[in-house]
N, C-alpha and C positions, 0 to 999 in steps of 0.2 A: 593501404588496405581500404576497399572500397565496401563501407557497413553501409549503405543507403538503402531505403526500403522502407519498407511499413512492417513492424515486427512487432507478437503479442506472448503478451503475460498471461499464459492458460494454466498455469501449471495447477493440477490438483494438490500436490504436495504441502501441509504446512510450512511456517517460518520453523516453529519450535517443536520437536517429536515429541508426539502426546509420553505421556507417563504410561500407559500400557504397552507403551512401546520402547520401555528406557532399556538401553544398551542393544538393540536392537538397531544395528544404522542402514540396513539393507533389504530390502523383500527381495526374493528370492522372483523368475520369472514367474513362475506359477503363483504367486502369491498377487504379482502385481495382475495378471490377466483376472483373478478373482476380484480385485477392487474394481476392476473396468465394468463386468459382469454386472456385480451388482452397483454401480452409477447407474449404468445404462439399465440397469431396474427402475430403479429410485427415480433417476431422473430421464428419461427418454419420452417422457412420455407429454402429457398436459399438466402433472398435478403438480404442487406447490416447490417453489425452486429452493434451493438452499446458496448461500453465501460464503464467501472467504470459505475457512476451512471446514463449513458446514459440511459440503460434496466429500472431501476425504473421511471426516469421522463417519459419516454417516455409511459408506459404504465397509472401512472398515469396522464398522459394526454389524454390517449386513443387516440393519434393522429392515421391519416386516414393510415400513412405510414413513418415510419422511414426515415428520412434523414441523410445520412451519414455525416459526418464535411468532408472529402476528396471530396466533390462534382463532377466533373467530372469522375475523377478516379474511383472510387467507393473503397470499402473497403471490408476487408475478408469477406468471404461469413457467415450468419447465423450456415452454416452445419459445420464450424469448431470449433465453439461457444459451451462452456459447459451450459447446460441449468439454469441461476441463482435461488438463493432459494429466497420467498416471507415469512415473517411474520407480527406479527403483529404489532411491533414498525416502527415507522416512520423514529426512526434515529440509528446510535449505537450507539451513546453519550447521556450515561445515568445521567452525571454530567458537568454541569452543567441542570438545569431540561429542558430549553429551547432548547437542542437540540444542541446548537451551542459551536464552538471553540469561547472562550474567547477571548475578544479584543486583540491588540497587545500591549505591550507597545510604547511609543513613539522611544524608544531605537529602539525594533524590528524593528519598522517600516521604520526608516533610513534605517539599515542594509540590509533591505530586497530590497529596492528602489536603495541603491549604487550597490549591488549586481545583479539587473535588467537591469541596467544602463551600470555597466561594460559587461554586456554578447550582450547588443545590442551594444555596439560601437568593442566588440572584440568576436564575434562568432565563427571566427575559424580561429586565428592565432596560433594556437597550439592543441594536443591533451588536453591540459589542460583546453584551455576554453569550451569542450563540459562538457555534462552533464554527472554526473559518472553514471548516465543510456545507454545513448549514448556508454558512453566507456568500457564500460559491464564490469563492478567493483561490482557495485549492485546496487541494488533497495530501501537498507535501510533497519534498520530494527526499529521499527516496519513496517510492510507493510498494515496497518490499515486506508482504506480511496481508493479514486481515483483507481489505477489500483491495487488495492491489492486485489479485490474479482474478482475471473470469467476468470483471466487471468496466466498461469501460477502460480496458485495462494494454490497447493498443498503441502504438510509439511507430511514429514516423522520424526520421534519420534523413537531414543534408548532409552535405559535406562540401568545403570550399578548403584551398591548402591554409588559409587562415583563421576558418571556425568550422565548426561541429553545433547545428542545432537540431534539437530532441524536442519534436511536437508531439506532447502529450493528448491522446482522446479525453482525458479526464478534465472537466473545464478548459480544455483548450491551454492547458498549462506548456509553455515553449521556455527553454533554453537554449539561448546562443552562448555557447562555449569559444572563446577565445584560445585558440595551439600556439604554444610556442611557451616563449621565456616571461611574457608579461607579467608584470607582480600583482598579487592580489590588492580589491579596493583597499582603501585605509579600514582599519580596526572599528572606525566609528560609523562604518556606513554596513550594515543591516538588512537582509534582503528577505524575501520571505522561502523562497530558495537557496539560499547563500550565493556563494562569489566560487565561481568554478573557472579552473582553469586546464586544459587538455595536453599533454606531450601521446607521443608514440613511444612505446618498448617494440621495437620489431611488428609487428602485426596486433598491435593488441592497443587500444586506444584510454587510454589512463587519464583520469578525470577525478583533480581535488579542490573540494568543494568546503568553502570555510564563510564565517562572516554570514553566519544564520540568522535572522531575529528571535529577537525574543519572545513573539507572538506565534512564530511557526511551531512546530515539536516533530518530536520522533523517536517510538517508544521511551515518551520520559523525559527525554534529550532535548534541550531548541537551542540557545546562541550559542552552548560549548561545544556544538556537535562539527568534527570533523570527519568528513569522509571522503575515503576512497573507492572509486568507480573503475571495473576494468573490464571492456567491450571485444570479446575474441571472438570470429567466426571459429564456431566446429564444426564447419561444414556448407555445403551452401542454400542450407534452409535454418541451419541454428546457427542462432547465436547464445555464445554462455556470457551474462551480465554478474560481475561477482563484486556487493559491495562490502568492505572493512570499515566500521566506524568506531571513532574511538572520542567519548567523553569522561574524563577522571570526575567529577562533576556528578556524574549520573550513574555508571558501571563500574563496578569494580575491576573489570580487565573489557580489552578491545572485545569484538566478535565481527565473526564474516559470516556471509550468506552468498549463496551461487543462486541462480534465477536460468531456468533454462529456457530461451525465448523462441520462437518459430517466425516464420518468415508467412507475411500473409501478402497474397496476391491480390486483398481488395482493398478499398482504401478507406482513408480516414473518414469519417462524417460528423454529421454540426450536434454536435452535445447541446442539451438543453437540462439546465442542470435543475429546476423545476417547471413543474406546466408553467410555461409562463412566463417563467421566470420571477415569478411575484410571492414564493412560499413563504418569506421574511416578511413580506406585508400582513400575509395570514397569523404568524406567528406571534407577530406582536399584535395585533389586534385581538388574537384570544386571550391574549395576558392580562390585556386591557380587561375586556370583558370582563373575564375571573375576578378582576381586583374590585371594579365597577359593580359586579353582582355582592360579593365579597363583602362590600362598603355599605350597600344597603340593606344587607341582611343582619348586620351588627345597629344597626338604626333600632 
């Protein structure tokens, strides 16, 4: 099966169905042409864009006017905004039925909290403590949820009978996926993407991905996370991306999510993931600064 192409993640839909929406797993047609409605209110225009799942709440609320979270400032304008897609499910997460990421563990939930904990008392005594978003390393992969649809959020597709590589818009992030029977690296090697490896089920392109670091994450998740990837044309402008991950470690059961991706006719371009590429320079230099003013105001 031939997936090659330049294919995006527009989808407006949330990862997890808001709670105004619980047991609710379908908008009906008319329901969804009113969320299209009012986007194309809210956002067709020039004023202030919204993010991740900003676009869906905000149309399903039909509020009067998008407020930006930058408040004075304001924030990119709508016209540099790809326009998101509307369907009919309410969430991607097809498993659990509820819509929602499964509880934490207790485990999790330390981890997540000391980890919270360390970044507010040490925010920038080093490039280490920013976020490897911040320090344009990547975005992660899967990028399934929050800024993964609408934003830099396009995927170019080779294909060779012996690899599969997925060039990411988002930092320029590429996976060369190795098909066949090859066994995973050893245990002790660590990637920031993990260690993926590809068979075919008949037409549908299956990709398990293990040997995460520890430094990467995914809602909560980083070196226990395994997942499963499955790439099916439904047609020949979609494709449905549907991934299953499963950490004991972090969830208290698996969950899957479906991504329904479109086929774009233009291509990839050069991401720059700050002016410049120098925002880490700025960032610790304001730290500096603070602590430097900080110092002598305690004199």
């Amino acid at each position: 099966m031939d997936l090659q192409g330049v294919w995006a993640n527009n989808a407006a839909t949330p990862l997890e169905r808001p709670d105004s929406l619980a047991g609710k797993a379908i908008f009906t047609d008319e329901e969804v042409a009113r969320l299209r409605a009012s986007a194309e209110r809210l956002f067709g225009g020039a004023d202030d864009a919204a993010f991740a799942d900003g676009v869906f709440n905000a149309a399903l609320a039909d509020v009067e006017k998008n407020v930006s979270r930058d408040g004075g400032t304001g924030n990119y304008s709508s016209v540099w905004m790809v326009d998101r897609e509307f369907e009919n499910r309410t969430s991607l997460i097809t498993d659990p039925p509820d819509g929602k990421v499964p509880s934490l563990t207790t485990e999790a939930e330390a981890r997540i909290e000391a980890a919270r904990k360390y970044q507010r008392d040490h925010p920038a005594d080093g490039p280490e403590d920013r976020t490897r978003q911040v320090r344009c390393i990547t975005y992660g992969i899967p990028r399934v949820g929050g800024l993964g649809a609408g934003y830099n959020s396009y995927y170019q597709i080779f294909q060779t009978p012996e690899h599969v590589v997925m060039l990411g818009e988002m930092i320029h992030d590429a996976r060369v996926i190795p098909i066949g029977d090859m066994p995973h690296a050893d245990d002790s090697i660590r990637l920031w993407h993990g260690d993926s490896r590809g068979h075919w089920e008949g037409d549908t392109l299956v990709v398990e991905t293990t040997n995460y670091s520890p430094k990467s994450g995914y809602q909560g998740s980083a070196e226990n996370l395994h997942m499963t990837e499955r790439f099916t044309l439904a047609g020949p402008d979609r494709l449905h991306y549907e991934i299953a991950v499963t950490d004991e470690t972090t969830w208290v059961r698996p969950w899957t999510a479906m991504v329904p991706m479109s086929r774009s006719r233009d291509p990839l371009f050069e991401y720059a993931c700050h002016e410049g590429n120098i925002g880490m320079a700025g960032i610790l230099a304001g730290a500096r600064a603070e602590e430097s003013a900080a110092e002598q105001n305690g004199r």
